[in-house]
Phi, psi and omega in degrees: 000318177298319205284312175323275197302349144322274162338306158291326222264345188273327188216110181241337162334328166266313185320324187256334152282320176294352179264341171297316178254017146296301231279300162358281169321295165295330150346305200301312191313307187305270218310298189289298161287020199268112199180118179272154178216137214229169197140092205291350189252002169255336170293323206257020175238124149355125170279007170256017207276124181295014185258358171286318169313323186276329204306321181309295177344284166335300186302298186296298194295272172348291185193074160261042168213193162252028199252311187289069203223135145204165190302142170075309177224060139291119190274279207273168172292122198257180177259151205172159170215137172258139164226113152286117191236122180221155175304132153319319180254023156069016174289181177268119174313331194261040185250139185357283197302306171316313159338284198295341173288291198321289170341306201287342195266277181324294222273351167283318210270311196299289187309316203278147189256186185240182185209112151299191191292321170252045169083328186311151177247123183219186180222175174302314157359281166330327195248329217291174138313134174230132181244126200046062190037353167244191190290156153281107195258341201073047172307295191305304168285343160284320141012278186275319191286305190295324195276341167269013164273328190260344186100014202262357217285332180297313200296330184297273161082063150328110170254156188248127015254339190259134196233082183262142222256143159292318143346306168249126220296329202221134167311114176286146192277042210283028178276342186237021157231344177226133184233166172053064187256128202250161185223153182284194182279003193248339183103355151329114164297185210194308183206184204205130155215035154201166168222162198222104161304128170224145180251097153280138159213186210295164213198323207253046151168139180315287178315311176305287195316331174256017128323286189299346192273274167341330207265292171331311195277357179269295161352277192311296172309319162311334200267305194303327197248020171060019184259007161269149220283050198237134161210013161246323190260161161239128194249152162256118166308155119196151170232188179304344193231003184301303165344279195296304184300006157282345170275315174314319161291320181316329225253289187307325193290327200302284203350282176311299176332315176295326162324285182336290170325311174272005167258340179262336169314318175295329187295303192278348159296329174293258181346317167307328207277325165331125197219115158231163180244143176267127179246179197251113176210123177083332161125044181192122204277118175230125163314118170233135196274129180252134220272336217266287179317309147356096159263055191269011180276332177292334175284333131351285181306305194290353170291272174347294181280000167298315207285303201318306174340279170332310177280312128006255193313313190274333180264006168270009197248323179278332181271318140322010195046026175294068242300147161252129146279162167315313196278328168296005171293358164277319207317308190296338190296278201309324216278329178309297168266022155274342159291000206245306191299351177271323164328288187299337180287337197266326163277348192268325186295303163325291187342304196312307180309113175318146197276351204249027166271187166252149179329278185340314193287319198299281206335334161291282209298329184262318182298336179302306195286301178317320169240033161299305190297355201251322180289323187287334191303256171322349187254321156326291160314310144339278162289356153298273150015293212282310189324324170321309186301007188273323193304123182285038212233069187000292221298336183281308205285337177285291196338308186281332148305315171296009176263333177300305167275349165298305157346299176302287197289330173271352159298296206314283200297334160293336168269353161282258160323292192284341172276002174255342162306291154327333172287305169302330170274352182275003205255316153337283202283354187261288187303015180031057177267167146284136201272319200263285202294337203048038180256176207250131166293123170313153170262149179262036152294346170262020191317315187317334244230340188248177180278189177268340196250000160259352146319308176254005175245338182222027170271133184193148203283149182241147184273095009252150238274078170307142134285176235196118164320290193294291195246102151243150192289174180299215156268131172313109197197117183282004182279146181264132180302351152250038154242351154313289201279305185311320178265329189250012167216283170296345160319303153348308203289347189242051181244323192324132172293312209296300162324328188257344154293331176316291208289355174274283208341309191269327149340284170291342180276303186313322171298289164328290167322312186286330165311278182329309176317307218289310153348299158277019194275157159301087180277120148155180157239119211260117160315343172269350185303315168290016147296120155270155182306307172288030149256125192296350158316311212278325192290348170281325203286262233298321173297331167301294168345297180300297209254330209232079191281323166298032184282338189226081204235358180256165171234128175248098198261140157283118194263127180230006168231073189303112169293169173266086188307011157288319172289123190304315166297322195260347170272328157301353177255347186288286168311005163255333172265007152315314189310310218290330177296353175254008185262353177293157187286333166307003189234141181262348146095182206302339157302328165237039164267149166234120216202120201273000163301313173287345164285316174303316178301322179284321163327300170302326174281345172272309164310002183056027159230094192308163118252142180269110186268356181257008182243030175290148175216077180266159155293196174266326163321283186314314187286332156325301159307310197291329193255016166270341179265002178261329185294317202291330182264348175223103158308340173297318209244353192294335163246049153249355179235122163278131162214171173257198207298329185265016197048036166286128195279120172264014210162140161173167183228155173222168180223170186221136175268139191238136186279144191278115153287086178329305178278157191272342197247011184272343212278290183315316180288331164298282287241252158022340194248320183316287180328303217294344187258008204248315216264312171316308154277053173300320189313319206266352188056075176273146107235176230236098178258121159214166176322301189306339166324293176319310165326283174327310196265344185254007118323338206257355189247022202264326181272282171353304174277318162338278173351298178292311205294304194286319194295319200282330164290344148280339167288336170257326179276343180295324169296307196288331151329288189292001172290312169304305162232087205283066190268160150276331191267350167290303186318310143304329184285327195291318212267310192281333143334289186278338224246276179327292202295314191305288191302328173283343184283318170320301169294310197309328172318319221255013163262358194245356146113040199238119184272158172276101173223187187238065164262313175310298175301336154296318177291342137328315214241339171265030177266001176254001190255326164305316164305323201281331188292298181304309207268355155290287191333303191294321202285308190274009202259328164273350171275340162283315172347121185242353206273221189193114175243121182246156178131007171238221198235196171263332161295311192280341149326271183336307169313286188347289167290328172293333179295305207284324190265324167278334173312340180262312185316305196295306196283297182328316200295296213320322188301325180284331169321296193323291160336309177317305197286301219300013178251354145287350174282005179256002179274115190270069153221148153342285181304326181242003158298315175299329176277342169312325195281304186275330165293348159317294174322299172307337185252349179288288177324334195274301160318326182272342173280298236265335179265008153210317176295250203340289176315305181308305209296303185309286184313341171285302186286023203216325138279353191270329196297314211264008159271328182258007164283306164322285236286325157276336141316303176283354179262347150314308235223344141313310168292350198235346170293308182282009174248334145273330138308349193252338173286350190278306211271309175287345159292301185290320181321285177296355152282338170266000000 
């Protein structure tokens, strides 16, 4: 690498162009193919996940069309808008006035017409589902509205949750229209405070779907800008499409954040770059900046070429057909200051470099000490990233290629660009030029001599650095000043007893904490989160949560290899294994199957012809027939048995309610008893679907996958550590490092309210790229250590030094991270508040290893190892005293 980067320090002109116009090139990709893509149920699910496979199943027989619908059992996710209505004054919904705006309300959503994108006037009409040839209105609230609206509510005597009406043929189901329902001594609703509206509509042609897309988000805007005719309720929206445009939005507030992020990151690389000096002037010590030593145009450059990096890297991945998510819109934020951290390490390395070298040589000479720390830095990170990219999780897996190749593309370009840019500002600096103006500097032996504004614009040190009668410099010391204070003050301190009891306490404290955390963490990713709290979606997701908790309670199983339940054997076996899908304690068990075998029965028994099913006996021709004239009379049951042309059953579903599970792992373990019992009867091809499926599966891989991901990364990185740094002891501090970093952000997350899902698990994986980075530095920067400071030990050597070449590098990076992110803490999303929360964590935790735990351990095991080494050496050189006394004493014995 010194020679490579020689070879730039000689020619540094094709380095710097030619990556300009690769940077050109690869642009392109971005300007042209550039395009997010979004589906919250597709970034956060496994892509192998069986529920998609069962949903099809569903999609296809159920409901592939817009026709096959009926109300209350609809399976899959439709285009649609929910309205949450609750009193202003929090009060009860069914009281007179309320009522009747709810009427007002409704018949504004249904009736009223619109304007599309292209001026066309259209209504809900036009889009909804339709049952029994007309739209699906919300009969049932409308119902419940007109009778507390006239006042009939005695005459009615409306019962909860279930209400039967002489109107209707089947008991209505008023759990899922009325929520926070108080009932008299009769069982009588009585009040109400919320209600819950569904609009479905059409879906199954391209024009429609972005009509109904419309027709929602036209909803949606009347509720936000207050233009719907309500003025005692308050409505909430959501729809099919709330999920994604909040990410979309999420996406317009970040974007513009980034200018900021890259103006303060330049603003804080420039201020690294200052090299000042103290003078003696007047009887008093004043600052002078020296312009010749100074590198803030490098600092500039290194912002810069990060960004090219960044800009690189996403169009060579978009030309590549790489899908971009919502979530790589974080990456440049993070990737920035992992460019910023090699910038700083690669000047700090220079510095190091004698002044009296020639350009070539420092540039050789710095890059040898640079470049280990840069390759491990990056090839570390890299493979944090890719090993991430294992997680079968869309949203983890882009995010970790594109960070991979930003990663990448900012090695390339920092041993390119910036080091020949760096060559050029050294030949300034040979030439006691301005680093900015390129102008010839005052020296500062001539301070006396200057103006006030060439004190401070122009001034610069010359090699090697003279005094003055009339002007003296500090005391003459080739150490840079924070390699003063990290080896000649902080270091000290961990010679402190008091100090060195503290950092074991918080050791044990950092454990403790991280155990329990990790004890109470949260597995998943809860989908509302991506609701920000001043949106009226979140405010329907808590209330639904709250007043309508069964809102999502069936499970639907498919039968797609039917036996024939006319014959008394294949129906008694059918029916046994129906129980067993209602015995797990998550199933409420026989009461809440719904199942149209049993609807047959009662069909029949209301005709006044009981069958004794249990001593029934059809072909399937016969039980088929018998069974076309109960489907043709209950629409409820009519597309649950599929047949064909001779009417034969190919096919048909039932369902089971299912009990609201508190835990997440409560979701996985139904979903794991359901299947399994699904997987036991392959004869019948059951399968088994619910929303909560989607949960379930991307719960069951989060722990699993975390697990593996730290394990292929303590596997890998150690090796690649010792490719670098072939130390033994590195390779433990590195294992114990990442291991120590990981488990603490896991726990420490789940106290700052952050689930292990997976915007966390990137940040899991890139903490490993950060362990590794940090405890190789440290670990090799004291296991090299040669020098002697004396009258001191050897151990506080080592600190001593390792302290003086990394400490400062170590504190700039974490600090610019920090800086990177934190402007992500004003983006009110879900996603990148979390990665703010966890990339924080990783650099606080990571800082606290590698500048105290990490220093702290090796110098304790580095005296202690070198007391008992003393300590046998001196029980050695005891023993060999006695041993010549005692040969002294046998001697003379035999001489006398």
């Amino acid at each position: 690498m010194g020679r490579y980067c020689r070879f730039v320090a000689r020619n540094p002109w094709p380095f710097i162009v030619i990556p300009c116009l690769l940077t050109v090139v690869l642009a392109t990709g971005f300007l042209r193919n550039f395009q997010i893509v979004r589906g919250v149920h597709w970034l956060y699910s496994p892509l192998n996940a069986p529920w998609k496979t069962e949903e099809a199943v569903l999609q296809k027989n159920w409901a592939g069309d817009d026709v096959h619908f009926y109300p209350g059992k609809d399976v899959l996710r439709r285009k649609g808008i929910y309205l949450l209505v609750e009193s202003e004054d929090g009060g009860s919904v069914l009281r007179a006035e309320e009522a009747a705006e709810m009427l007002v309300l409704m018949d504004f959503v249904t009736n009223s017409t619109f304007l599309n994108s292209k001026n066309h006037p259209f209504s809900y009409r036009d889009l909804c589902l339709r049952f029994q040839g007309d739209c699906f209105l919300n009969a049932q609230a409308k119902m419940i509205a007109s009778i507390y609206a006239k006042g009939d509510q005695n005459v009615f005597n409306l019962t909860y949750p279930l209400f039967i009406s002489k109107f209707s043929s089947e008991p209505i189901n008023l759990a899922t229209t009325l929520g926070g329902v108080t009932l008299d001594e009769n069982e009588h609703v009585t009040s109400a405070q919320a209600w819950m509206l569904l609009f479905q509509l059409k879906q199954h042609d391209k024009e429609l779907m972005e009509l109904s897309s419309e027709f929602e988000n036209l909803i949606e805007d009347y509720v936000v800008q207050r233009r719907l005719p309500t003025r005692l309720l308050r409505v909430s929206p959501f729809h099919s499409n709330t999920l994604d445009k909040e990410l979309a939005e999420a996406n317009t507030k970040l974007i513009p954040k980034f200018s900021v992020t890259f103006t303060l990151l330049i603003i804080f690389s420039v201020c690294c770059t200052f090299n000042t000096r103290w003078v003696q002037r007047g009887g008093g010590m004043f600052p002078v900046i020296d312009w010749v030593l100074s590198k803030p145009v490098m600092g500039v450059v290194g912002v810069a070429v990060t960004g090219m990096a960044v800009l690189s890297a996403m169009g060579a991945c978009l030309m590549l057909g790489v899908t971009f998510v919502d979530m790589c819109t974080v990456m440049p934020f993070l990737s920035l200051t992992v460019g910023i951290d090699d910038t700083f390490l690669m000047l700090a390395a220079w510095h190091e470099t004698s002044r009296g070298l020639s350009v070539e040589d420092r540039i050789e000479q710095s890059m040898r000490h640079a470049a280990v720390s840069i390759s491990i830095t990056s090839l570390t990170d890299a493979l944090a990233f890719l090993i991430g990219a294992i997680a079968p999780l869309p949203a983890v897996m882009y995010f970790c290629y594109y960070s991979a190749a930003a990663i990448s593309f900012i090695f390339l370009y920092s041993v390119t660009i910036f080091v020949a840019l760096l060559s050029l500002q050294g030949r300034l600096e040979a030439a006691h030029r301005h680093n900015i103006t390129m102008g010839r500097t005052r020296d500062m032996d001539s301070i006396e001599k200057t103006s006030f504004l060439e004190r401070i614009f122009k001034m610069g040190s010359r090699a090697p650095i003279q005094t003055s009668k009339s002007c003296s410099l500090e005391e003459l010391d080739p150490r840079l000043w924070y390699q003063r204070f990290f080896e000649d003050r902080f270091a000290r301190l961990f010679q402190s007893r008091i100090l060195q009891f503290i950092t074991i306490v918080l050791i044990v404290g950092y454990g403790v904490g991280a155990y329990f955390g990790v004890k109470r963490l949260s597995v998943g990713f809860d989908l509302s989160n991506i609701v920000p709290p001043s949106s009226p979606a979140r405010r329907f997701l808590e209330v639904r949560s709250e007043l309508f908790p069964d809102d999502v309670t069936h499970l639907d199983v498919a039968v797609m290899k039917p036996p024939n339940l006319g014959e008394r054997g294949q129906r008694n076996a059918f029916l046994s294994i129906l129980s067993k899908f209602e015995e797990p304690e998550c199933t409420v068990g026989r009461p809440g199957s719904d199942f149209w075998l049993f609807a047959l029965a009662e069909y029949h028994k209301r005709l006044g012809f009981p069958v004794d099913w249990e001593n029934l006996n059809m072909t399937a021709e016969e039980f088929s027939s018998t069974l076309q004239g109960f489907l043709m009379a209950s629409d409820r049951y009519a597309y649950d048995v599929l047949r064909d042309d001779n009417n034969t059953i190919t096919a048909f579903r039932f369902s089971v309610t299912l009990r609201k599970m508190p835990f997440d792992q409560h979701v996985v373990d139904c979903a794991q008893k359901i299947r399994a019992i699904c997987a036991q009867y392959e004869e019948y091809g059951l399968v088994s679907y619910s929303p909560l499926w989607n949960l379930a599966d991307q719960f069951e891989i989060m722990w699993p996958q975390t697990m593996q991901d730290l394990y292929i990364s303590i596997a890998v990185m150690v090796p690649v550590a010792l490719l670098f740094v072939p130390q033994p002891l590195c390779a433990l501090m590195i294992s114990l490092n990442i291991a120590s970093i990981a488990f603490g952000v896991l726990g420490f997350m789940s106290w700052w309210g952050v689930n292990l899902d997976a915007t966390s698990m990137i940040t899991i994986a890139m903490s490993v790229g950060f362990s590794v980075d940090f405890a190789a530095h440290v670990t090799f920067a004291y296991v090299m250590e040669k020098r002697e400071i004396p009258g001191e030990s050897t151990a506080f050597c080592h600190l001593a030094g390792a302290l003086g070449a990394v400490g400062w590098p170590v504190t700039q990076a974490s600090f610019s991270v920090l800086l990177g992110v934190s402007i992500l803490a004003t983006v009110d999303s879900y996603v990148v508040q979390t990665c703010f929360k966890t990339v924080f964590l990783v650099i606080i935790f990571g800082s606290i290893h590698a500048l105290l735990f990490l220093p702290m351990v090796l110098y304790l095991l580095h005296t202690t190892f070198s007391y008992l080494k003393n300590l046998a050496r001196r029980g050695a050189v005891h023993i060999g005293s006695n041993d010549s006394a005692s040969n002294s004493t046998v001697s003379t014995t035999r001489s006398l």
